[in-house]
C-alpha positions in Angstrom: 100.8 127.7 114.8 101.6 128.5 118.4 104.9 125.8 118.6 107.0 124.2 115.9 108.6 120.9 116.9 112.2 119.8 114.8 113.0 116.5 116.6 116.6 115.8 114.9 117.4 112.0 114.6 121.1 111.6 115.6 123.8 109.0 117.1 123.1 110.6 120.4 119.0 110.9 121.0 116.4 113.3 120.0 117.6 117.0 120.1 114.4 119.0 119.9 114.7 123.4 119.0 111.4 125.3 120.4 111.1 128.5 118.7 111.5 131.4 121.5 112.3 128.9 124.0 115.4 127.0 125.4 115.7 123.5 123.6 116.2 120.0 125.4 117.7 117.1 124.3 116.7 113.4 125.5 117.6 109.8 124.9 114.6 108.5 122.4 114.7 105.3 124.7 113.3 107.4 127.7 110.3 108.7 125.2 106.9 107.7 125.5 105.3 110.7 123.7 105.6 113.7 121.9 105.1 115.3 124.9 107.6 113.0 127.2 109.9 114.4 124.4 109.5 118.1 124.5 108.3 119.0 128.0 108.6 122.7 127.8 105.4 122.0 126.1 103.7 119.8 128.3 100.1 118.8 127.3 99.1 122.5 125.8 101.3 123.9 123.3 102.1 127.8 123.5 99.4 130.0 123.3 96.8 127.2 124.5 97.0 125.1 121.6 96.6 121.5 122.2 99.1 119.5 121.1 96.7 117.3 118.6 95.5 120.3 116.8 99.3 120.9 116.5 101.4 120.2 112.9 104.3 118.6 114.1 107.5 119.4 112.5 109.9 116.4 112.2 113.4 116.2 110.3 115.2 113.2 110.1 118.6 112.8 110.3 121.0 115.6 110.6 123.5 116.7 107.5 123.9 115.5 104.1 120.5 114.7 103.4 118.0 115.4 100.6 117.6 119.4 100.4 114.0 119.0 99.7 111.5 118.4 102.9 109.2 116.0 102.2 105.3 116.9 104.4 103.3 113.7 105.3 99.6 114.1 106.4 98.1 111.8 109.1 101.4 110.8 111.4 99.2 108.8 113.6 97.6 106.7 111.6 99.1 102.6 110.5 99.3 103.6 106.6 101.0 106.7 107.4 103.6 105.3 110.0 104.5 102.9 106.8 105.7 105.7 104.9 107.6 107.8 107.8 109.4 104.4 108.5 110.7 104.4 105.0 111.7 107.7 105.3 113.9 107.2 108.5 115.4 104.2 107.1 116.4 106.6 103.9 117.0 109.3 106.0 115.1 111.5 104.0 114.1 115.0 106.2 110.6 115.2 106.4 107.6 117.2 108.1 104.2 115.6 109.5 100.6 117.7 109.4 98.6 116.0 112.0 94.9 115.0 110.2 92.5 113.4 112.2 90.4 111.4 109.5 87.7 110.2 112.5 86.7 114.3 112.7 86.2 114.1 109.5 89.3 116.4 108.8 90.4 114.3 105.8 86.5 115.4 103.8 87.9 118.7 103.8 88.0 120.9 100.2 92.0 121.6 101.3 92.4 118.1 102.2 90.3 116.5 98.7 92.7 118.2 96.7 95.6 116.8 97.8 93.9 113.5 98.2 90.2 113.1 95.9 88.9 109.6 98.4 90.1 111.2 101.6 92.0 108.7 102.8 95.6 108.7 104.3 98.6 109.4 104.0 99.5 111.7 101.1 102.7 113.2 100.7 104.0 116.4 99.1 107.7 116.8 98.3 107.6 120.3 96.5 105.5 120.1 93.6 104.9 116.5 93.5 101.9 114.9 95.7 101.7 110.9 95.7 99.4 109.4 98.0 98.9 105.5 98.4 101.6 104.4 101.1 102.8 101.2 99.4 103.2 103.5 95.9 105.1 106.2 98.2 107.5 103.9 99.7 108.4 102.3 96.5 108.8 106.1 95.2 111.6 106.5 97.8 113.0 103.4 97.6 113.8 103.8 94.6 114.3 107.9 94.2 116.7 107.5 97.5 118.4 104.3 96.6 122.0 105.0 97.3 120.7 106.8 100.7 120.1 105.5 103.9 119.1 101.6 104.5 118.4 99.7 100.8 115.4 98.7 100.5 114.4 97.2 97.1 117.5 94.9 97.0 120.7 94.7 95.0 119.9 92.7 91.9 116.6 92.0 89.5 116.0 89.3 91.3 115.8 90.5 95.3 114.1 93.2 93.8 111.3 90.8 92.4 111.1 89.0 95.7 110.5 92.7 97.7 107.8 93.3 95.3 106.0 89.7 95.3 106.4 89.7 99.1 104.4 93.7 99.7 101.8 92.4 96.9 101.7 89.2 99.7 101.4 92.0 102.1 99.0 94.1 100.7 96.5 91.3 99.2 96.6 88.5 101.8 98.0 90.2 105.4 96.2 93.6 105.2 92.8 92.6 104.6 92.2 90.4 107.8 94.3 92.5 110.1 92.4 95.3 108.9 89.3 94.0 109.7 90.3 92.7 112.8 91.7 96.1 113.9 87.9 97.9 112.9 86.1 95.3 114.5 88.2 95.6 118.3 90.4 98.9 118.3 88.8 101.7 116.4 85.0 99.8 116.5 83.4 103.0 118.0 85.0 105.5 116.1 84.4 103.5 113.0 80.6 103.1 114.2 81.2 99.4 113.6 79.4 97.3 116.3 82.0 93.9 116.7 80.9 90.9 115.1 82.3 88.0 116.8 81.7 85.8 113.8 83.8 88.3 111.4 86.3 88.1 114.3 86.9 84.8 114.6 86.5 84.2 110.6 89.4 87.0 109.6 91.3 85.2 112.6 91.3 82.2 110.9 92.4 83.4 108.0 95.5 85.4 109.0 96.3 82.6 110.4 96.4 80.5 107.4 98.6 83.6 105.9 100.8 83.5 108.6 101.1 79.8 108.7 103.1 80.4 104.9 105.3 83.3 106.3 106.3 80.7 109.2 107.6 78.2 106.6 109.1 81.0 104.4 111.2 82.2 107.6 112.2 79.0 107.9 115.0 79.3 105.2 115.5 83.1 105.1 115.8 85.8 107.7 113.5 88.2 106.2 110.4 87.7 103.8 112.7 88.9 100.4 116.0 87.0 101.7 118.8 88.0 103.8 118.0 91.3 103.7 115.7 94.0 105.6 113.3 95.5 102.8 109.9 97.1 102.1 108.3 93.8 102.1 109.5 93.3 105.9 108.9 97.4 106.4 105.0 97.3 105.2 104.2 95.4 108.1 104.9 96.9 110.7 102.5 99.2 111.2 99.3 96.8 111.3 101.7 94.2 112.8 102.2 96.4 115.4 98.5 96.7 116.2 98.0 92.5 116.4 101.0 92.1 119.2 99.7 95.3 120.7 95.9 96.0 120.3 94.2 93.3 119.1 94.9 90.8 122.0 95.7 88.3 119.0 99.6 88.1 119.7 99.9 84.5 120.2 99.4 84.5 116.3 102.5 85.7 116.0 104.5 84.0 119.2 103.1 80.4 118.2 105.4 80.6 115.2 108.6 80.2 116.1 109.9 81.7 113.0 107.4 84.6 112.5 108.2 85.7 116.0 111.7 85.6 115.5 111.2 88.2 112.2 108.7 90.2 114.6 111.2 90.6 117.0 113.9 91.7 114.6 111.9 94.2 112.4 110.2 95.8 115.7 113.4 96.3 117.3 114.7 98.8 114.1 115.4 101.8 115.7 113.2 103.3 113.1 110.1 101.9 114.1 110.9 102.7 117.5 111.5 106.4 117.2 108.1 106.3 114.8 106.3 105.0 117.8 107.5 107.0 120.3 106.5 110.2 118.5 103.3 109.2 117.3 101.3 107.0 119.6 98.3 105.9 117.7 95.2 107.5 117.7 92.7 106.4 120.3 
């Protein structure tokens, strides 16, 4: 690997260290990109070695932090971004291999044995290899509880409501955003020609979904109660892709409610310094 990146999440910006080459710090609110972030290394890495093809290196907070470094495969990719969130909000250091599943990087003998279906993200964290994001962020949520932002709740109970709220999640949001996402964002790389019927038909039905989340944030700031959790967490990364991608925002904005939790969950620095290092895939 020609260039090893070690962004360090701190009170005062992103301080990245280049290996053989004088380091730069910058303010994570003037990032765009990785390479807005580090531009010693501009669009080609050292050696001629495109930033894409690169592994990027990224540790997450500075001291006192879990000895072990947790690698995440596939930083560009929604499922993936759900479980370096968590891992920022825990402050949990962490690397990131870059795996382009659309280059059919993720059918790979390497890659199958870390994950047997191919899909992402997987994560390693010394011996141990968990891949499913929902089942990793519950791992460190509860591995990491005394660490970082809590994220499971305090009692049996909030803990019950996080869990009934990312089975909501997982079983009633995911599934039409998904489809919505194939059929307009990744369409071509997918080799998915856009059905306007399936479209309007998954539309419909987030919308129903999202009409239940408006009368739920009615009476409580977040989806578990008065606290930020892994139920509000799990959606960013699809929710994201509706404001942003899908040209479907006013699902959102038409609920006054829902686009108040929007606005407050986006705004976590976390998701922030996510998006600004890893821009998704186009």
């Amino acid at each position: 690997m020609a260039c090893t990146l070690w962004p360090i999440f701190g009170s005062f910006g992103l301080t990245f260290a280049c290996a053989g080459r004088a380091c730069t710090q910058v303010q994570g609110s003037k990032a765009k990109s990785v390479q807005d972030l580090h531009p010693l290394c501009g669009r080609v890495g050292h050696g001629g070695v495109s930033m894409q093809q690169m592994a990027y290196s990224l540790v997450a907070s500075e001291l006192g932090l879990a000895a072990m470094v947790v690698k995440v495969y596939g930083p560009a990719f929604a499922s993936s971004k759900r479980v370096i969130v968590c891992l920022v909000e825990k402050e949990i250091k962490f690397e990131v291999v870059d795996i382009d599943i659309f280059k059919g990087e993720g059918r790979s003998p390497d890659y199958l044995k870390l994950q047997p279906f191919g899909f992402l993200p997987v994560i390693r964290d010394g011996d141990y290899t968990l891949y499913e994001s929902r089942a990793i962020i519950r791992y460190y949520a509860e591995k990491y509880k005394s660490q970082g932002t809590e994220l499971f709740g305090n009692t049996m109970e909030e803990k019950g409501k996080v869990e009934q709220w990312l089975e909501v999640e997982a079983h009633n949001f995911h599934p039409p955003i998904y489809t919505l996402v194939a059929h307009t964002v990744f369409s071509s790389k997918l080799g998915i020609t856009p059905d306007q019927k399936v479209i309007q038909e998954n539309e419909a039905k987030l919308g129903k979904v999202l009409d239940i989340y408006e009368e739920r944030l009615s009476t409580s700031k977040y989806l578990a109660g008065d606290f930020f959790s892994l139920a509000d967490l799990s959606h960013l990364p699809f929710g994201h892709y509706l404001i942003n991608g899908v040209g479907k925002e006013y699902l959102i904005r038409d609920r006054k409610h829902v686009s108040a939790w929007w606005d407050v969950i986006s705004n976590r620095p976390s998701w922030k310094k996510v998006i600004q290092l890893f821009p998704p895939p186009t």
